[in-house]
N, C-alpha and C positions, 0 to 999 in steps of 0.2 A: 504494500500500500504506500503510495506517496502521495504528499500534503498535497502535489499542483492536482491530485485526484479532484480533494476537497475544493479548489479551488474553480475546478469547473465541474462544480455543482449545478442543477439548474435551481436555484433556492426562489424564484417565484411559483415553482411546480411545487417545492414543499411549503411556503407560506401558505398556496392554494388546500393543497393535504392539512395542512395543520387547523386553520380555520374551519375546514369542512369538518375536522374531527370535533372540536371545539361546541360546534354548533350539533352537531350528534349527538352529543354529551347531555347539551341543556335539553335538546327533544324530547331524549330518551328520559330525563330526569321527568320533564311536562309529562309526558304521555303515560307513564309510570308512578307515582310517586302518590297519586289520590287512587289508585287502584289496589285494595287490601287485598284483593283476591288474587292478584299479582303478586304482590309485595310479600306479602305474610309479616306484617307491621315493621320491614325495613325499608320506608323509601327510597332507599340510594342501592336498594341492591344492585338494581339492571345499570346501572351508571358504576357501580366498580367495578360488574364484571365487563362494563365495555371498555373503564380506562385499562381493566386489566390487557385487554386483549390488543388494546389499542399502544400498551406500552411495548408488548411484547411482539408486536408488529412492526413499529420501528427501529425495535432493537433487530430483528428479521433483515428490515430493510437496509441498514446500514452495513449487514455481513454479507448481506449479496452484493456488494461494492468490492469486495475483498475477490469476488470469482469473473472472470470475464463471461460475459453472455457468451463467448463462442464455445459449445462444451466442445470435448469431443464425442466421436463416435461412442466410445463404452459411457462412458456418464450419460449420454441422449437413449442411449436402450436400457441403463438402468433405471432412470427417472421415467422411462416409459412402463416399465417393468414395475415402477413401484406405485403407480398410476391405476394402472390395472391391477394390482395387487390389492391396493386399500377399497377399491371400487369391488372387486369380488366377495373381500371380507365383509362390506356392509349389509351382503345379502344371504349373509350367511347367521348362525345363530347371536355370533359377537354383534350383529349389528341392532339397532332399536327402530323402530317405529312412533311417528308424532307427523299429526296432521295428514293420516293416509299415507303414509312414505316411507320405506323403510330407508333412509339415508342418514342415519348416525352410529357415527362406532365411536364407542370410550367418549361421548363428549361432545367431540366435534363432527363437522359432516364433509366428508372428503370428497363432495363432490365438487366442493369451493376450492379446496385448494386444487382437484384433479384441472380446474380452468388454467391456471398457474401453470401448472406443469406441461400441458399440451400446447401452450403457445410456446412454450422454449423448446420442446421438443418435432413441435410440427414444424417449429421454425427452421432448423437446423435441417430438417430433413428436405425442406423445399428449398431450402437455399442453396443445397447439392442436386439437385433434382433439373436436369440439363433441361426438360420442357415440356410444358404443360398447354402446347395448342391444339394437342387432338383430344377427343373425348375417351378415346384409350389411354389417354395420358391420367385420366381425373380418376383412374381403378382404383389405383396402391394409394393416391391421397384419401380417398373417401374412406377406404377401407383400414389406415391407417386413423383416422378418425371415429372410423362407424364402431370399432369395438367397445372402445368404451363408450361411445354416447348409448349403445346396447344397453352395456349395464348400469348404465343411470334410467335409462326408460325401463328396464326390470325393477326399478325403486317403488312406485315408480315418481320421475321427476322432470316432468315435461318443461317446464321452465328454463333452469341451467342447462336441457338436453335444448331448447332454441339456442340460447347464448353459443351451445358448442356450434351447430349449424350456421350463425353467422359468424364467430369467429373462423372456422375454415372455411367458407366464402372469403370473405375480407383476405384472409391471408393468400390464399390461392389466389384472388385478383390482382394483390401486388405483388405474388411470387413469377406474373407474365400469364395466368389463365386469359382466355377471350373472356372479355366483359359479355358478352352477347351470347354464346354458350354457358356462361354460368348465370345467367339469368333465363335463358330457354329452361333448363334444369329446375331453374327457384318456380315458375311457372307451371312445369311438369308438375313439379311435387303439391302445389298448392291446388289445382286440377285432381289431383289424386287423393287429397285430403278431404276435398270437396266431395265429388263422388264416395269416399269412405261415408262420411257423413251425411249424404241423401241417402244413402243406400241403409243406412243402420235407419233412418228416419222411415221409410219406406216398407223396409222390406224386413228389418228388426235382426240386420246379420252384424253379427259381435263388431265389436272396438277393440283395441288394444287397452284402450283407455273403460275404468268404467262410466256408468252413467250419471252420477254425482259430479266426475269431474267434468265431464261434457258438458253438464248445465254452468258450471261456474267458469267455462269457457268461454261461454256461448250469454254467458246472463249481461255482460253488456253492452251486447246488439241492444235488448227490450227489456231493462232490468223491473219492469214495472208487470212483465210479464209473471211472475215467481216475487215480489216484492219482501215476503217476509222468509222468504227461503235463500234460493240461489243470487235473486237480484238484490237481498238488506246489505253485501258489502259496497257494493257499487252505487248505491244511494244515498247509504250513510255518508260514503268518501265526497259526493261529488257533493250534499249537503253541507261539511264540512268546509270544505274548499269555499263553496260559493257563500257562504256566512261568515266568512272573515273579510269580504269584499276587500278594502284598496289598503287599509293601515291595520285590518283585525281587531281580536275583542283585549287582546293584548296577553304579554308571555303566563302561561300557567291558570289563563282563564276560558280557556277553550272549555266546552262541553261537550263534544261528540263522542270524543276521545276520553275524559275525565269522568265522563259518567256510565262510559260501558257501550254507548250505544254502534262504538266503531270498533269492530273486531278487532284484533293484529294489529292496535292501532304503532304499537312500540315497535312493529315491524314493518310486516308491506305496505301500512299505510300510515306512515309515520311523516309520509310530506304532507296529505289529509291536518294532518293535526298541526304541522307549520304553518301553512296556509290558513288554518283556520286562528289562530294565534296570531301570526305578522302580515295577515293577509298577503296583498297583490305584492306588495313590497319586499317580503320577506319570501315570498317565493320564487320573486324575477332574480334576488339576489342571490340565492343557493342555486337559481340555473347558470348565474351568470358565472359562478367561482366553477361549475361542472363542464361551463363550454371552455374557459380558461385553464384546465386540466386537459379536456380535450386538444384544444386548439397548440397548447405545450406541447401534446403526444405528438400529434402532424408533423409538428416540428423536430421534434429528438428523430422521427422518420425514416423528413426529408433529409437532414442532414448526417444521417447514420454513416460510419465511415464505408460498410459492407451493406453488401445483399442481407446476410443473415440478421443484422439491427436492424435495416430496415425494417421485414418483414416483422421478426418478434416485437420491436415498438407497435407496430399496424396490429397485429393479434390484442395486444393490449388495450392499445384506443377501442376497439372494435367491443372488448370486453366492458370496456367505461361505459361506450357510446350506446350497447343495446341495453345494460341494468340502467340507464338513468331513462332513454325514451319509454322501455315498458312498465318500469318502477311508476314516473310521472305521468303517465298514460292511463295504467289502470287505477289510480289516482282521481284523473279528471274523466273516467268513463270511457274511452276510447279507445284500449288495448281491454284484451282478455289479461282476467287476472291467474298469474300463474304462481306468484310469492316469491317473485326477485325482488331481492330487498337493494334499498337505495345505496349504495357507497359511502362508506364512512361515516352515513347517516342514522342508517337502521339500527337495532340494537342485534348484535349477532358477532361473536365471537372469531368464526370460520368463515363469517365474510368481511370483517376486518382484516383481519391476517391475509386475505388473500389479493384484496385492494391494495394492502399495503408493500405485498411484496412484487403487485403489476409496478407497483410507484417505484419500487426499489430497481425492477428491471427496465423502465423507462431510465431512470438518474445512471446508470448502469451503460447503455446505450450511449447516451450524452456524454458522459465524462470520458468515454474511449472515444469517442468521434474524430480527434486530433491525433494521427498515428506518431508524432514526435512525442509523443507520452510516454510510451509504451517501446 
């Protein structure tokens, strides 16, 4: 490690991270803290364990400074190998169940950090990967992808299993895919989703998925269709949001959230309850610190010294960019709700650490960019 490391730091990328976590902090205390049935008479529980996770995330992120993102080959099939490994064991007896899913072992849930691990590893592998312009080319990436998104849809966990499908789009587009074949493909599959689901509608032939989660898919097309069933989160939230109008009722006085009537409000719907608290104001400004994270990641990219920082930054962004549009989507009504939780917002242990260590492989990217370093 050398200091000129520290020196090209991108430190408005960690002011942005720090503020975010900051403002996480107070959320989760708001959203938490009048909720006994939560708490079990410690207000501050959900707020230690998130500075816990949140300290031991930065301490994370500053030791992945200490390895170059370039692995080599044995390190990239053993972090693939250990990938799939933690993802096998969740579905085995070690692993637990909550909220329909069986996606926790010991604790945490591996399928947060398995995000992590497949952008450095799909990275490395695309960026040796001589060309990706025929559709015979797209076999070994998808498949090198499709195993594990497998055993996360055997959880099951539809959600993080999006996140992985556009993070290997994203990456495959800037590893040289045709833009125009990978969106033939994105088309296909949505065509084929469709038909699954006229046909189960029609003709009553199985899902992968069951029908509980189908309706909480599907409830914020006409959430007023099922109102006190599959459409009360989607109404509560959007309730929420639109009752803090432009300034809000102000910090710790929100009701949606405070009095129970907003599910998960401490989790998937924990911008619900900002917006309803710092209204319009407080909501354009935690978008505006998330496009500022973003718009940093483009950058660490475009100026990556290789192919392979390129791409692994792009994986990364691409991981920010789909948990904050379907986080604040299904939010304001407009995305199905699947329980990705907001970045460094929500209250959640294994998606802190896993945020924090995308943040640590972005700074990571950046500080190598200058090959006179090194």
């Amino acid at each position: 490690m050398d200091r000129r490391l520290f020196k090209n730091l991108d430190y408005n990328l960690l002011a942005v991270v720090g503020l975010l976590i900051i403002i996480g902090l107070v959320m989760v205390y708001s959203a938490t803290h009048a909720r006994t049935d939560l708490t079990k008479g410690d207000p501050f529980v959900f707020v230690k364990k998130q500075a816990v996770a949140a300290t031991i995330g930065i301490i994370l992120l500053f030791t992945l400074l200490f390895f170059d993102y370039r692995i080599s080959d044995r390190m990239s099939q053993l972090l693939y190998g250990l990938n799939i490994l933690m993802l096998i064991l969740v579905l085995t007896p070690l692993g637990s169940m909550r909220n329909g899913a069986q996606s926790w072992l010991f604790g945490f849930q591996p399928s947060e950090i398995s995000k992590v691990l497949l952008i450095i590893t799909f990275g490395k592998y695309l960026a040796e990967k001589e060309s990706l312009q025929s559709f015979s080319s797209f076999f070994i990436p998808f498949l090198y992808v499709g195993f594990p998104l497998l055993l996360i849809m055997l959880q099951p966990d539809l959600g993080t299993a999006l996140v992985f499908v556009f993070i290997m789009f994203t990456m495959m587009y800037v590893a040289g895919a045709p833009g125009w074949k990978l969106m033939l493909l994105v088309f296909i599959g949505i065509l084929g989703i469709t038909a699954a689901f006229v046909s189960h509608r029609l003709f009553n032939t199985p899902l992968p998925i069951k029908d509980y989660q189908v309706a909480r898919l599907t409830s914020f097309i006409n959430p007023e269709r099922d109102p006190r069933g599959s459409g009360w989160n989607v109404r509560q939230a959007v309730i929420a949001v639109g009752s803090g109008q432009f300034f809000g009722k102000g910090l710790f006085r929100g009701t949606q959230g405070r009095l129970g009537y907003l599910p998960e409000n401490h989790t998937d719907f924990i911008f619900a309850v900002l917006c309803e608290e710092l209204g319009f104001i407080g909501g354009f400004g935690v978008l505006f610190l998330f496009f500022t994270l973003i718009w940093r990641g483009i950058r660490i990219a475009y100026q990556a010294r290789d192919k392979t920082g390129t791409i692994v930054a792009t994986g990364v962004v691409s991981m920010f960019l789909f948990h904050v549009l379907e986080n604040v989507g299904m939010n304001i009504g407009i995305m199905p709700i699947t329980g990705i939780p907001l970045p460094f917002i929500s209250s959640g242990g294994s998606s802190m650490l896993a945020s924090l260590a995308g943040v640590g492989i972005l700074l990571n990217v950046w500080a190598r960019r200058q090959k006179i370093m090194f």
